[in-house]
Structures are given as structure tokens and as C-alpha cells.
C-alpha positions, 0 to 999 in steps of 0.5 A: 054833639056838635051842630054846623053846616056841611060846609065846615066839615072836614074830609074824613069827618063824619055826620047826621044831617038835622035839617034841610034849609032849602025850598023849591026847587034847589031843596027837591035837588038836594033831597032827591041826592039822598041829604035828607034828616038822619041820613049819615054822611062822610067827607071825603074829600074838597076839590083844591079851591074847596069848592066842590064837597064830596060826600058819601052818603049810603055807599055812593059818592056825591058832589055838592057845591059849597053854596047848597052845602050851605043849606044843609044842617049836620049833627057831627059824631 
């Protein structure tokens, strides 16, 4: 399987997150909205710059910028 970061992950593309790269306060941020490792995530869709990413994770839809997306390591399926 394919590694990248979530970044790069297309709407309708799913994935398992591998890694979580940030630390402090930014890492605490990303984990308290559920991105931790073996969490299953989907794209769902990119805003029209491409900047935010959203995400479904465990039933609920979520937005993350491109740059804390960045930090998140995935497994695609």
C-alpha cells in the first residue's frame, strides 16, 4: 500500500492514518479531531483553492487546513 500525507488525497479517496508528525499544541489540536493512527479517514471534498481538506472520519465531517494536513501520515486503501 501506498504511503503519503493527507494533503495529496483526493476527494472520494480513502485511507488509515500511519502517523501523526506534530507536537504541542498543534499535535493535541489534530488528535482531539479524532486523526489519530489506525483511524479510517475519506475525502470529501477541497474547497475551490484546495485549501481546506474535508474529512470524514467515524461518521462526522471535518475541515482541516493544508498545512496541518501536512503533518498527518496515511496508508491509502
Amino acid at each position: 500500500m501506498r504511503q503519503m500525507n493527507l494533503r495529496r488525497l483526493v476527494p472520494g479517496q480513502k485511507a488509515s492514518i500511519t502517523k501523526i508528525s506534530a507536537q504541542g499544541e498543534l499535535g493535541r489540536r489534530i488528535r482531539d479531531m479524532g486523526l489519530i493512527p489506525g483511524a479510517a479517514v475519506e475525502v470529501v471534498g477541497k474547497a475551490p483553492l484546495r485549501d481546506p481538506v474535508a474529512l470524514r472520519i467515524e461518521g462526522t465531517t471535518i475541515a482541516l487546513r493544508n498545512s496541518e494536513a501536512d503533518y498527518v501520515s496515511v496508508e491509502v486503501k
